[in-house]
Structure formats: C-alpha cells, structure tokens
C-alpha positions in Angstrom: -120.1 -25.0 -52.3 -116.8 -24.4 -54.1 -116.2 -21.3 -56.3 -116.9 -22.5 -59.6 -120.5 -23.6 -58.6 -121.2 -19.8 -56.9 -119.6 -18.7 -60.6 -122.4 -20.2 -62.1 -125.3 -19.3 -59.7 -124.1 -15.9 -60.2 -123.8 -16.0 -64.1 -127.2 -17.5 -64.3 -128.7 -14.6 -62.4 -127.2 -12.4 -64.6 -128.3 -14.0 -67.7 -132.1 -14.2 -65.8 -131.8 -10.6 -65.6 -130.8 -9.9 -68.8 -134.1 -12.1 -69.9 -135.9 -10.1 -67.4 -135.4 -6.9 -69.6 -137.6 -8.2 -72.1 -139.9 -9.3 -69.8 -143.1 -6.4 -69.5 -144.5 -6.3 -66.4 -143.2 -9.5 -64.2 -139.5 -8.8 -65.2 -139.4 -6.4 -62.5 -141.3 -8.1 -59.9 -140.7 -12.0 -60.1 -137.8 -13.1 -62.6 -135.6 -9.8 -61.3 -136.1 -11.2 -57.8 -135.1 -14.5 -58.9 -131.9 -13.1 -60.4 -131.1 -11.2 -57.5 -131.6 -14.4 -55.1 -129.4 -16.7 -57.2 -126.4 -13.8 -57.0 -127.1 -13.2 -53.6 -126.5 -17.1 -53.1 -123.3 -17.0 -55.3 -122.6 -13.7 -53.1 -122.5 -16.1 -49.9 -120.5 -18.6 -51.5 -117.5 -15.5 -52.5 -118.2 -14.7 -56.6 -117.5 -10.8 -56.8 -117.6 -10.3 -60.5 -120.9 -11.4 -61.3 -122.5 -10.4 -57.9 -121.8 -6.8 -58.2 -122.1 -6.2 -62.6 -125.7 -8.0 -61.6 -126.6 -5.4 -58.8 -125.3 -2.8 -60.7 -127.3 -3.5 -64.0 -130.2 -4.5 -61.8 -130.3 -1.2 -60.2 -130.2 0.9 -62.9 -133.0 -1.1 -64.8 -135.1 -0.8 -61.9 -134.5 2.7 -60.7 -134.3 4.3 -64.4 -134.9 2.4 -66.8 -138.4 0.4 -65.9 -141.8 2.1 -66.6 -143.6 -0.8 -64.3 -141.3 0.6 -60.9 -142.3 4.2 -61.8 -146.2 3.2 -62.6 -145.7 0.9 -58.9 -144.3 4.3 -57.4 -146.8 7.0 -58.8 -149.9 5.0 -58.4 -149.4 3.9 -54.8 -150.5 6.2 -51.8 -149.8 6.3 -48.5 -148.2 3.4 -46.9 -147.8 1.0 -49.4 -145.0 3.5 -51.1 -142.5 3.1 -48.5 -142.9 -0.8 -48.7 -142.1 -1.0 -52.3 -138.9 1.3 -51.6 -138.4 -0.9 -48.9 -138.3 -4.1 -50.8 -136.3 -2.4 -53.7 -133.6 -1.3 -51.5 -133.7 -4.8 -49.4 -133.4 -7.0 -52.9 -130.4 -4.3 -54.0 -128.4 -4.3 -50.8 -128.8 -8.1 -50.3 -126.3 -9.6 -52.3 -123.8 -6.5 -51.2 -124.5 -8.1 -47.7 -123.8 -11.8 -49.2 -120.6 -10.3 -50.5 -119.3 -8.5 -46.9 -120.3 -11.9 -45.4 -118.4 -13.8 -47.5 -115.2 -11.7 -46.9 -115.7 -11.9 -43.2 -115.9 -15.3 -43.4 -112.8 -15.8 -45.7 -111.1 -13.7 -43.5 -111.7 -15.7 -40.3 -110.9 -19.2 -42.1 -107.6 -17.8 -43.7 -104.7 -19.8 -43.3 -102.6 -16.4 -41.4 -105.2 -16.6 -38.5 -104.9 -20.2 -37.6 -102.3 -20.9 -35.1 -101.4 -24.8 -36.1 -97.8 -25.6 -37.1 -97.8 -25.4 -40.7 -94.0 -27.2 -40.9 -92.3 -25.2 -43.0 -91.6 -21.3 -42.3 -94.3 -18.9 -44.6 -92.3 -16.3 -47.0 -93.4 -13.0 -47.6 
C-alpha cells in the first residue's frame, strides 16, 4: 500500500470518529472501533498525522468526554471491569503499535542499510 492510500484510511477514520461523536450509545462501542481499526491500518502502512490527532481525540472522547464509558464503568462489577479497561487501553495503544511498526520497518528497508553498490557516492 503506498502513502497516499494509508492517508486516506487514516482520514476516513478520523472523519468516522468525528460522526461517532454524535452517535449515542454505539459511537463508543462499534463506529469508534471502526475508526480506530482503519488508523491503526493506515498506522501500518506509515501515516503519522492522522494516526495520532485520531488517538488523541479518540482518547479524550472516550475517557472524558463519553457518558456511555462511564455508565459501562460504574455499572459493571467484578470481572467484567477490568475487561472493558482492557479493551479500551488495547483499541488506544493499537495504532501507536502500528505506528512503532511502521518505523521499524522503514528503518530496516532504508536505503543507508542496504549494502548494494548504489554507483554514484551519497553526499551528506
């Protein structure tokens, strides 16, 4: 995938997030996961822009800002608490992962580790 296609996965899970604002109860649950899954695929591919402003806004809708997470969070006893922070924190962090990934991967494949004869000398 090239870098103008992981642009646009990434900006339409930021505009899916943005819709998912307006969206009661399965913005949180369904069409925020969808936005998070289509930055964390742009993530892979190596858009940074878009991949962080979309966990970032993401974030702060779900941990302050969404009524649903803290009804999901004050109703639930026991077990089932620690798997909702659980996914929360796994859905956040994923695209972050996509994005260390991608730079490790970047790195690796850059033309300054390969050791083929480029022909002419590099300049600094």
């Amino acid at each position: 995938m090239n870098k103008q296609a992981a642009l646009g996965i990434s900006i339409a899970g930021f505009v899916v997030l943005i819709l998912s604002v307006f969206i009661p109860l399965y913005g949180l649950t369904y069409i925020g996961g969808i936005a998070l899954v289509l930055v964390t695929v742009g993530a892979f591919f190596g858009e940074r822009v878009f991949s962080v402003l979309t966990v970032v806004v993401s974030a702060v809708k779900v941990w302050f800002l969404s009524p649903t997470f803290k009804l999901m969070t004050s109703v639930n006893e026991g077990g089932d608490l620690a798997l909702v922070y659980t996914i929360a924190i796994a859905a956040h962090a994923a695209p972050v992962i996509g994005l260390i990934i991608a730079h490790q991967r970047a790195q690796s494949v850059s033309p300054e580790n390969t050791n083929q004869p480029t022909g002419m000398p590099r300049g600094k």
